[in-house]
Structure formats: structure tokens, C-alpha cells
PDB file of N, CA, C and O in Angstrom, chain B, residues numbered from 101:
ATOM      1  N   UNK B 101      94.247  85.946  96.783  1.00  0.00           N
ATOM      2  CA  UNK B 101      95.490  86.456  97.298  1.00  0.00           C
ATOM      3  C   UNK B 101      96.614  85.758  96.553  1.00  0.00           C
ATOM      4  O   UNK B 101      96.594  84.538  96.717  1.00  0.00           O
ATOM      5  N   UNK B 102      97.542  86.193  95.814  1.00  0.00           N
ATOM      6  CA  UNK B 102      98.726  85.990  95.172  1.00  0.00           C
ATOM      7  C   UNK B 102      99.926  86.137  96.215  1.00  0.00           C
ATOM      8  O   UNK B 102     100.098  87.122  96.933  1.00  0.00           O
ATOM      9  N   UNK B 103     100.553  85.244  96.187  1.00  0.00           N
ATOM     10  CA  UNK B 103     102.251  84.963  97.385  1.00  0.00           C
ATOM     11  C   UNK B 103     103.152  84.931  96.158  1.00  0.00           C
ATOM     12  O   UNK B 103     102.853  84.515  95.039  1.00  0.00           O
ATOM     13  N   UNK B 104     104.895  85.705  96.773  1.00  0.00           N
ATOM     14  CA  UNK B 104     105.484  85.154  96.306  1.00  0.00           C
ATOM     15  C   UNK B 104     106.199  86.056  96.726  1.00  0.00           C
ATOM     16  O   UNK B 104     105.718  87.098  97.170  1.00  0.00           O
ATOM     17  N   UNK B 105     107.802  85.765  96.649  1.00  0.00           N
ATOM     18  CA  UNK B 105     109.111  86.473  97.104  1.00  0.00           C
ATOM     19  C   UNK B 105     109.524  87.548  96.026  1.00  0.00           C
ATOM     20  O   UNK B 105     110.188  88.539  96.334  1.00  0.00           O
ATOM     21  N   UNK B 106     109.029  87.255  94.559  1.00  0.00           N
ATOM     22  CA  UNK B 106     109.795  87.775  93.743  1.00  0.00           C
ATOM     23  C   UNK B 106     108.028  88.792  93.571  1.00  0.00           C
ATOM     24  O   UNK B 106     106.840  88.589  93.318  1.00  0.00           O
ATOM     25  N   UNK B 107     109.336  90.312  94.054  1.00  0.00           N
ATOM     26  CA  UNK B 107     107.707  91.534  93.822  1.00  0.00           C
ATOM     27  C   UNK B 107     107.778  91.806  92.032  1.00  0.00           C
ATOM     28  O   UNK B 107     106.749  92.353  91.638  1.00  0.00           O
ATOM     29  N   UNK B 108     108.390  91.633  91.367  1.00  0.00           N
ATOM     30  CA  UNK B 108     107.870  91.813  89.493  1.00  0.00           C
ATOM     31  C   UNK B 108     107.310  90.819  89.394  1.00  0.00           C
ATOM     32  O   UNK B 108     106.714  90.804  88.317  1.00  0.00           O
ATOM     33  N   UNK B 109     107.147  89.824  90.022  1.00  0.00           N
ATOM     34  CA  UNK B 109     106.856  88.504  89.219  1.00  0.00           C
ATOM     35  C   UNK B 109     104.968  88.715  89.694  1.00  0.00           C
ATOM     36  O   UNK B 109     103.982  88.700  88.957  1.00  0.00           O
ATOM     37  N   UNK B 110     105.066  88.885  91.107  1.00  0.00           N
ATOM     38  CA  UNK B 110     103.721  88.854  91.456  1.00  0.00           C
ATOM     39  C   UNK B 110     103.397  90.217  91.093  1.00  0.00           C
ATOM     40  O   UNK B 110     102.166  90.218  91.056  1.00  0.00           O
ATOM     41  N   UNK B 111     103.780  91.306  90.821  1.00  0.00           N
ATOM     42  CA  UNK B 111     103.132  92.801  90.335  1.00  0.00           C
ATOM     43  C   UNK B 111     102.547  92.549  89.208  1.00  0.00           C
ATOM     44  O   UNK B 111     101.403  92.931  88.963  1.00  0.00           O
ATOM     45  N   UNK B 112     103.600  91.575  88.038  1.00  0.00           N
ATOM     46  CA  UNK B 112     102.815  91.305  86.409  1.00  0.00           C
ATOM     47  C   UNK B 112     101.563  90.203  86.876  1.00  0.00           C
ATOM     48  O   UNK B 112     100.484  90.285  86.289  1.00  0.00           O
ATOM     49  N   UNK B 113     101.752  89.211  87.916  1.00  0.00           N
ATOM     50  CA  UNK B 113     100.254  88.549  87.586  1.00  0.00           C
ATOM     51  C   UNK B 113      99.413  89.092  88.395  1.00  0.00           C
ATOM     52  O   UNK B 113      98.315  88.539  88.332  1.00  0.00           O
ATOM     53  N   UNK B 114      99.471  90.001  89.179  1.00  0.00           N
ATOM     54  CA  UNK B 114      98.180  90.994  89.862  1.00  0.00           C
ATOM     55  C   UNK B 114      97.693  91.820  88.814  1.00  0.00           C
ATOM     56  O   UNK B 114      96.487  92.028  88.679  1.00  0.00           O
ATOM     57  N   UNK B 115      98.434  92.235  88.170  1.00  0.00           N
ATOM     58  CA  UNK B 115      98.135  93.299  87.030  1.00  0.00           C
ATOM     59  C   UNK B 115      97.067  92.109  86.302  1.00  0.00           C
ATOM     60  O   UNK B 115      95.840  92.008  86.312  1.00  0.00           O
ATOM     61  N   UNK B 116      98.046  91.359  85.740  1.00  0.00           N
ATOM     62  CA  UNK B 116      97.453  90.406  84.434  1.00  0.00           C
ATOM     63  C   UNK B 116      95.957  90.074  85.226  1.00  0.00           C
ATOM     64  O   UNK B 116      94.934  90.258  84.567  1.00  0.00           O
ATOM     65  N   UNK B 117      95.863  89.688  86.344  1.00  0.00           N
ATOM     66  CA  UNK B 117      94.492  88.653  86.715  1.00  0.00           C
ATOM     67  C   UNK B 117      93.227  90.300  87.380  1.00  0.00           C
ATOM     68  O   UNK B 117      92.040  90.171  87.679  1.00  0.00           O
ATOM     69  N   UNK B 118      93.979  91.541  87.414  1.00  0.00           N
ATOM     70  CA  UNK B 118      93.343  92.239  87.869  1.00  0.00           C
ATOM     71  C   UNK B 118      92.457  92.777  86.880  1.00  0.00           C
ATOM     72  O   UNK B 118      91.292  93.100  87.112  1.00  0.00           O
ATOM     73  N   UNK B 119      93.055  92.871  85.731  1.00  0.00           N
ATOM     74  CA  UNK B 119      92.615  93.336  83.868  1.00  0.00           C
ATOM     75  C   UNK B 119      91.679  92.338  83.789  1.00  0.00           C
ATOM     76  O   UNK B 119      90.559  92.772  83.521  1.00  0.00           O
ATOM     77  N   UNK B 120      91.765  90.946  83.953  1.00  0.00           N
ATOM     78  CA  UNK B 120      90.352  89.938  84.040  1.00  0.00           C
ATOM     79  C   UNK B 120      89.873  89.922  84.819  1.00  0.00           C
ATOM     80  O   UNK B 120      88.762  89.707  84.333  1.00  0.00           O
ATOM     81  N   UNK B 121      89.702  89.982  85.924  1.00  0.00           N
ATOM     82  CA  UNK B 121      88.432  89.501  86.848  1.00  0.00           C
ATOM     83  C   UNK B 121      87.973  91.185  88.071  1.00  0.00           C
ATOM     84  O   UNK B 121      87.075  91.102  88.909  1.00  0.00           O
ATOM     85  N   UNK B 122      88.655  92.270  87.902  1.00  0.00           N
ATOM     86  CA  UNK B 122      88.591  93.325  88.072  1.00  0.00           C
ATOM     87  C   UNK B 122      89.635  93.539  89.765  1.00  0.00           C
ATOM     88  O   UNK B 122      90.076  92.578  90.396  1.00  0.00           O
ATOM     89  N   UNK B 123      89.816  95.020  90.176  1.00  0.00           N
ATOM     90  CA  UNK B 123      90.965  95.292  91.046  1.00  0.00           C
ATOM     91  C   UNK B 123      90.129  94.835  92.133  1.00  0.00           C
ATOM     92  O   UNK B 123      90.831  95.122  93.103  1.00  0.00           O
ATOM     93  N   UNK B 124      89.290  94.414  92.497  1.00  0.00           N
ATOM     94  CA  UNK B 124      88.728  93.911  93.960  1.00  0.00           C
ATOM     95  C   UNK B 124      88.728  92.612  94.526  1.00  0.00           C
ATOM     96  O   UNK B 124      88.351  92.175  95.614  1.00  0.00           O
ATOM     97  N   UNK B 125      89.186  92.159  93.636  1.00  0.00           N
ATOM     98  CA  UNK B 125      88.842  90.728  93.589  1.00  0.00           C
ATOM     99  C   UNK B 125      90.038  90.089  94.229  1.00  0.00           C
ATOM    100  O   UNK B 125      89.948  89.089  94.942  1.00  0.00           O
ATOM    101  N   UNK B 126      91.751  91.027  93.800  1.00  0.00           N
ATOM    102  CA  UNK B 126      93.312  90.147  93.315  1.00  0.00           C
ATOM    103  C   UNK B 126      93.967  91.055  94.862  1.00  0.00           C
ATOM    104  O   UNK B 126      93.467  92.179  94.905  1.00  0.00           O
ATOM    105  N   UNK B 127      94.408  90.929  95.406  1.00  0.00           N
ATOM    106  CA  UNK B 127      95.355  91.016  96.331  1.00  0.00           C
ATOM    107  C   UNK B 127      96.852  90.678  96.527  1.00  0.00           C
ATOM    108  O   UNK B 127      97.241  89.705  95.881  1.00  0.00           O
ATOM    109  N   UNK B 128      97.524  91.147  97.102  1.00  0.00           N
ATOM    110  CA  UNK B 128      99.104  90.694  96.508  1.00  0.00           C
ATOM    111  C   UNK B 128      99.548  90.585  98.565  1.00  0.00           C
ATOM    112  O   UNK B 128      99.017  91.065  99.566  1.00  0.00           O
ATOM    113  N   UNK B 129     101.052  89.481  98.260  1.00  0.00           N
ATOM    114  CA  UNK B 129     101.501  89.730  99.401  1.00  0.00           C
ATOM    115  C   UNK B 129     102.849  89.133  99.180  1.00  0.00           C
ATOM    116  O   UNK B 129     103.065  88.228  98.375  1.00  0.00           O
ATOM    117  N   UNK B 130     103.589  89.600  99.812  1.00  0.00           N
ATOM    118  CA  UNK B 130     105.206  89.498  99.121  1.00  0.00           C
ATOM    119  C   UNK B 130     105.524  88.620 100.625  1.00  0.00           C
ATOM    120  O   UNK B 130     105.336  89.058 101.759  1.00  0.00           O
ATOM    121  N   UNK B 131     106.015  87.369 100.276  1.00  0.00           N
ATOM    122  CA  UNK B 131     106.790  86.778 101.407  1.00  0.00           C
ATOM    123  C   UNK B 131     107.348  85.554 101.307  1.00  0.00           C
ATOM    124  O   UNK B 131     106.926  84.867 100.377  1.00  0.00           O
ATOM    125  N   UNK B 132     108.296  85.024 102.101  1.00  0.00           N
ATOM    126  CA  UNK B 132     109.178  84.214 102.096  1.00  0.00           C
ATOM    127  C   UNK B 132     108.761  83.363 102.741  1.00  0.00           C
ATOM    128  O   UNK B 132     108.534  83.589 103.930  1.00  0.00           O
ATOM    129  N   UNK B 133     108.479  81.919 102.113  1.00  0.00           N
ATOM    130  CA  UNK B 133     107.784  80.869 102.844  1.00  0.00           C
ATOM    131  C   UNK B 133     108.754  80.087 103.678  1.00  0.00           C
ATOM    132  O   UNK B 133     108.509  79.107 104.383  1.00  0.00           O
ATOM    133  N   UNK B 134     109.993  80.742 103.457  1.00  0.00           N
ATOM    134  CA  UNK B 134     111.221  79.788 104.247  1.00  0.00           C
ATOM    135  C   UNK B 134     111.298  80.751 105.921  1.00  0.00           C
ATOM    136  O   UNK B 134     112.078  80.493 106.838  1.00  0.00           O
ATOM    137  N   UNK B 135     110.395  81.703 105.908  1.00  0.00           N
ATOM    138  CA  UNK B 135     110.260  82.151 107.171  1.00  0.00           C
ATOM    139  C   UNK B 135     108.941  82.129 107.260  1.00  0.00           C
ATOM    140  O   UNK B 135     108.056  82.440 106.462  1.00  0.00           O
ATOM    141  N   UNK B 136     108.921  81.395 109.196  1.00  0.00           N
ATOM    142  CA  UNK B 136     107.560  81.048 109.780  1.00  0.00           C
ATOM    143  C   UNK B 136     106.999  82.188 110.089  1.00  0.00           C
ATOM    144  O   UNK B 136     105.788  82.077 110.281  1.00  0.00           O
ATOM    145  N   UNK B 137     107.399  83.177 110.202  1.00  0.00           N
ATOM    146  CA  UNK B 137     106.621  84.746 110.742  1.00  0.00           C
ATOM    147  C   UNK B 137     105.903  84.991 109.926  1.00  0.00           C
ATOM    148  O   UNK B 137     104.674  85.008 109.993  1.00  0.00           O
ATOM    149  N   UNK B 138     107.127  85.397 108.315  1.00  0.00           N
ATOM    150  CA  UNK B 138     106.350  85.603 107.090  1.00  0.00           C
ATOM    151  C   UNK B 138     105.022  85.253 106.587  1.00  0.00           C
ATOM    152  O   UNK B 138     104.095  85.859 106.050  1.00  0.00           O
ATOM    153  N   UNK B 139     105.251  84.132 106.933  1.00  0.00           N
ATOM    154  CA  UNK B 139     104.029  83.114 106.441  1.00  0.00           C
ATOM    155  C   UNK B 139     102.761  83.147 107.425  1.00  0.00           C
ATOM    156  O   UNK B 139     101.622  82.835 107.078  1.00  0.00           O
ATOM    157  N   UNK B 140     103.060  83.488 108.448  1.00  0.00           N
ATOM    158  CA  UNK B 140     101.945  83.767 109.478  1.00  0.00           C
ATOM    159  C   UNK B 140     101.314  85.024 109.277  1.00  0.00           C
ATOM    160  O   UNK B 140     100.112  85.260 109.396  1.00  0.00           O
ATOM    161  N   UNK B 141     102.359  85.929 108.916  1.00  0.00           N
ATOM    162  CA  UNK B 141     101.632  87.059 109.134  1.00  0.00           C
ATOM    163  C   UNK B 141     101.088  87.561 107.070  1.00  0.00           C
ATOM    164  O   UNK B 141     100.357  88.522 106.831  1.00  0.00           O
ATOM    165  N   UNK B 142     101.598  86.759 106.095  1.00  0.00           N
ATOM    166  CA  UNK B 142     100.384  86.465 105.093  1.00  0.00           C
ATOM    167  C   UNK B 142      99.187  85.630 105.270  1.00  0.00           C
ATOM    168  O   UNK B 142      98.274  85.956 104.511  1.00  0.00           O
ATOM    169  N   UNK B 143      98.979  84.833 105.906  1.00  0.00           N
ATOM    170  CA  UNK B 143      97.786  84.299 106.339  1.00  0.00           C
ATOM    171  C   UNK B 143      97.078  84.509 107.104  1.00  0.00           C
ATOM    172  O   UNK B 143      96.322  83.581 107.396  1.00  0.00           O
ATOM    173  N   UNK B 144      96.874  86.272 108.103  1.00  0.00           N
ATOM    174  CA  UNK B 144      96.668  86.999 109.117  1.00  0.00           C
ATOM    175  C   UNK B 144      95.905  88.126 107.863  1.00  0.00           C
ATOM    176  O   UNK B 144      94.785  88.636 107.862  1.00  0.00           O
ATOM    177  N   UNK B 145      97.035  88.230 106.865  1.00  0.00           N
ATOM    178  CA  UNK B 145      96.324  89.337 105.771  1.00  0.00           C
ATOM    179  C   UNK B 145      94.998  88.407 105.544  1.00  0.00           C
ATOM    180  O   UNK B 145      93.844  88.624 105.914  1.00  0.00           O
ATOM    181  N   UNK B 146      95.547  87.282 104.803  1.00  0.00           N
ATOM    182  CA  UNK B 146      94.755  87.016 103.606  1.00  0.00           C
ATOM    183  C   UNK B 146      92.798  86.759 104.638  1.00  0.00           C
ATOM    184  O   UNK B 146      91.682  87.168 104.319  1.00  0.00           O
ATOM    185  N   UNK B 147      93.213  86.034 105.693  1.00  0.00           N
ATOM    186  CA  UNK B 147      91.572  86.373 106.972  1.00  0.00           C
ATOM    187  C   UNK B 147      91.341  87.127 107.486  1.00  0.00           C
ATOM    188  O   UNK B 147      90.457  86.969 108.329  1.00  0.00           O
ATOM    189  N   UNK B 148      92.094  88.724 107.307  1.00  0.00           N
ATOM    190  CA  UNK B 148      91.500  89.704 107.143  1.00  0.00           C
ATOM    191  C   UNK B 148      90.622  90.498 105.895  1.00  0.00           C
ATOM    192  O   UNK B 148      89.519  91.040 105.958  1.00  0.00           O
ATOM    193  N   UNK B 149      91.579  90.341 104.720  1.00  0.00           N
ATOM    194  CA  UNK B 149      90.641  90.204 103.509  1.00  0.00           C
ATOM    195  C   UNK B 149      90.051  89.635 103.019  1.00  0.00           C
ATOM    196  O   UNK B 149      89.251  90.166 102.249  1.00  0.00           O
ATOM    197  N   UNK B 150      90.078  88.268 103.155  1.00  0.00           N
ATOM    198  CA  UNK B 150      89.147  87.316 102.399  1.00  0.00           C
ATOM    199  C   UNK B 150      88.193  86.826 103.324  1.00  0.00           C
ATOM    200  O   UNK B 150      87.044  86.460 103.077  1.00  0.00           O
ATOM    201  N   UNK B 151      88.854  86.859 104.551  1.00  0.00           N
ATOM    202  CA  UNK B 151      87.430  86.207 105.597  1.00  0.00           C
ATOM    203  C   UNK B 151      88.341  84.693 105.732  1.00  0.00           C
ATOM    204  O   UNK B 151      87.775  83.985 106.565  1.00  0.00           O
ATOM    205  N   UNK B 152      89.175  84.233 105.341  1.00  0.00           N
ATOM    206  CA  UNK B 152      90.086  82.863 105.467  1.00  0.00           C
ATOM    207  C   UNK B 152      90.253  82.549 104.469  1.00  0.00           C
ATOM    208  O   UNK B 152      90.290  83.338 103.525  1.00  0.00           O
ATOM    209  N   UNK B 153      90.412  81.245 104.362  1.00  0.00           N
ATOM    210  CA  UNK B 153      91.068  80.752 102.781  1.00  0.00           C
ATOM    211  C   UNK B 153      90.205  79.548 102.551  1.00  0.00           C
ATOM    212  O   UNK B 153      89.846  78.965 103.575  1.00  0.00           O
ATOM    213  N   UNK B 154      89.839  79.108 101.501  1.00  0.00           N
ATOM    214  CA  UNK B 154      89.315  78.227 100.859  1.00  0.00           C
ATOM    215  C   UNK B 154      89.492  77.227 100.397  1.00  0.00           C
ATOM    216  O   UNK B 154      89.004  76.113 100.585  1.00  0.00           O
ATOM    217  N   UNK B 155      90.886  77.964  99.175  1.00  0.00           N
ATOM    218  CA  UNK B 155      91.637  77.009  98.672  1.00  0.00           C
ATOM    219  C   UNK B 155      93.051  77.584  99.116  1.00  0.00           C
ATOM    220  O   UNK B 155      93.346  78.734  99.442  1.00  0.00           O
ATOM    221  N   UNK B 156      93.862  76.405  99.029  1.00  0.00           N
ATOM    222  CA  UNK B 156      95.752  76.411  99.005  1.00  0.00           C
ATOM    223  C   UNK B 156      96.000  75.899  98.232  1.00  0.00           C
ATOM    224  O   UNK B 156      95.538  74.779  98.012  1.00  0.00           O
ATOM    225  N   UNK B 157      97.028  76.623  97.308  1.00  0.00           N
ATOM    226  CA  UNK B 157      97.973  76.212  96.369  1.00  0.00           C
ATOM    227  C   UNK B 157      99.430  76.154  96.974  1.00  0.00           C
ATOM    228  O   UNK B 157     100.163  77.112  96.732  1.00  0.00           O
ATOM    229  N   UNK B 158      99.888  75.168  97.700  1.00  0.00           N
ATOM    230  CA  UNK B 158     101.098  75.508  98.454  1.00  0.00           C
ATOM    231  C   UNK B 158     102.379  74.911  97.292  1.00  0.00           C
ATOM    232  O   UNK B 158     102.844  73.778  97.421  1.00  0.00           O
ATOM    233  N   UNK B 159     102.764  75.713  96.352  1.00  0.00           N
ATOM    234  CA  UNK B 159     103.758  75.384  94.595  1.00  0.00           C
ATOM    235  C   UNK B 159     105.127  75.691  95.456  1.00  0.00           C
ATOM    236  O   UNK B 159     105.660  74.582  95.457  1.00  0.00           O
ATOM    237  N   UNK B 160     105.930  76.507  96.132  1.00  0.00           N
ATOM    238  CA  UNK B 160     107.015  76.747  96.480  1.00  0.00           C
ATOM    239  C   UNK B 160     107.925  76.005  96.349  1.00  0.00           C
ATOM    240  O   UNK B 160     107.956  74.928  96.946  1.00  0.00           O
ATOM    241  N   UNK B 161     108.956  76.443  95.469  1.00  0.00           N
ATOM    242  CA  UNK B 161     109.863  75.628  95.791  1.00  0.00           C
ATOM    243  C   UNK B 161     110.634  75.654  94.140  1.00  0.00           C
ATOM    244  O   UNK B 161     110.359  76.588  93.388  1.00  0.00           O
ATOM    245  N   UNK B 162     111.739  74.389  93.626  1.00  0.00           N
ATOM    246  CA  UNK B 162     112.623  75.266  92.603  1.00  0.00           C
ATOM    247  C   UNK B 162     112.602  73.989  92.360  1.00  0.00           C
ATOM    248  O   UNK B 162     112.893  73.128  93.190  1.00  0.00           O
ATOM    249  N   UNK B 163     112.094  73.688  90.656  1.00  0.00           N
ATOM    250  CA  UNK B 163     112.549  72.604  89.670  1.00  0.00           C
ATOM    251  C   UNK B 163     113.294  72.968  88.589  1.00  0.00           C
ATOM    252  O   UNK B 163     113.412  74.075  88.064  1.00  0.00           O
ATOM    253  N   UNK B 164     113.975  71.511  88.207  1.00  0.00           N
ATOM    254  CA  UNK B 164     114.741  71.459  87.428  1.00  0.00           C
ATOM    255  C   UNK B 164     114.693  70.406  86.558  1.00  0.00           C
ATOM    256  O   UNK B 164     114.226  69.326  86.920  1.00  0.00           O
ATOM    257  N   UNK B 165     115.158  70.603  85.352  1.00  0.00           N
ATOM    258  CA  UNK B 165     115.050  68.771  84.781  1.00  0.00           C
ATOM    259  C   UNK B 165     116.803  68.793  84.008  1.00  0.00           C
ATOM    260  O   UNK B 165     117.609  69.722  83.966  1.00  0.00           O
ATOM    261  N   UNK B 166     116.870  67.913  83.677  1.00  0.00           N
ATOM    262  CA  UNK B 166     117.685  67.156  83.208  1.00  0.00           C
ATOM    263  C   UNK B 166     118.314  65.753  82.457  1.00  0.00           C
ATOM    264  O   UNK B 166     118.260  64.682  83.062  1.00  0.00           O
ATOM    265  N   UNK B 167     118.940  65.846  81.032  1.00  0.00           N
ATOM    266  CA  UNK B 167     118.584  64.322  80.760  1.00  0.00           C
ATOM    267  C   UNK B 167     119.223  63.388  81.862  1.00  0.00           C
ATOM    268  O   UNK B 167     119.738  63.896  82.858  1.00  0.00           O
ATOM    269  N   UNK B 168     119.189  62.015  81.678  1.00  0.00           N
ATOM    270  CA  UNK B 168     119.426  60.716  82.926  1.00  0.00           C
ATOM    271  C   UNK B 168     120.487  61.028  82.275  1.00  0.00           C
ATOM    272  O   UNK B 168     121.551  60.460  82.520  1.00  0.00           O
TER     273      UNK B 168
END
């Protein structure tokens, strides 16, 4: 299952990971981790399709760098 707020961003890597590992496998779900509903009700999908989760990649969030 692929998360993320931005729907082009997750449409190109469903596409991209669906072309490798085939369309049954990749699932998509568009949501905003800064809302608790959101996030409940992607993790309601994802143990309906997957049967629960295994692994978490919990990445959210916005970097930046800069020289000192």
C-alpha cells in the first residue's frame, strides 16, 4: 500500500512499482497524515486488503538543508 497527499506523486510510483512487481500486488491511498480520521480510515483499507500491515514506513514530513 503506497500513502501520500500528493495524488501525481503517488499515481507515478503505483504506475512505476506496478510495471515491476505486477497490478495486484501495489495499492494506492491518498491521505493526510495531519488528520486522525484520514489515517484511520487508510489503515482500515490497507487490513482490508492486505490482511494488516507488516511493515511501516512512517517518512512524513518536510526536509530541508542548508549551509551553517
Amino acid at each position: 500500500m503506497l500513502a501520500d497527499i500528493d495524488s501525481d506523486a503517488l499515481a507515478t510510483a503505483a504506475t512505476d512499482l506496478r510495471g515491476q512487481f505486477g497490478p495486484d500486488v501495489i495499492d494506492t491511498v491518498l491521505v493526510d497524515v495531519t488528520s486522525e480520521a484520514a489515517v484511520a480510515a487508510a489503515l482500515e483499507r490497507v487490513s482490508r486488503g492486505f490482511g494488516g500491515i507488516d511493515i511501516l514506513v512512517s517518512n512524513a514530513g518536510i526536509a530541508s538543508s542548508a549551509p551553517f
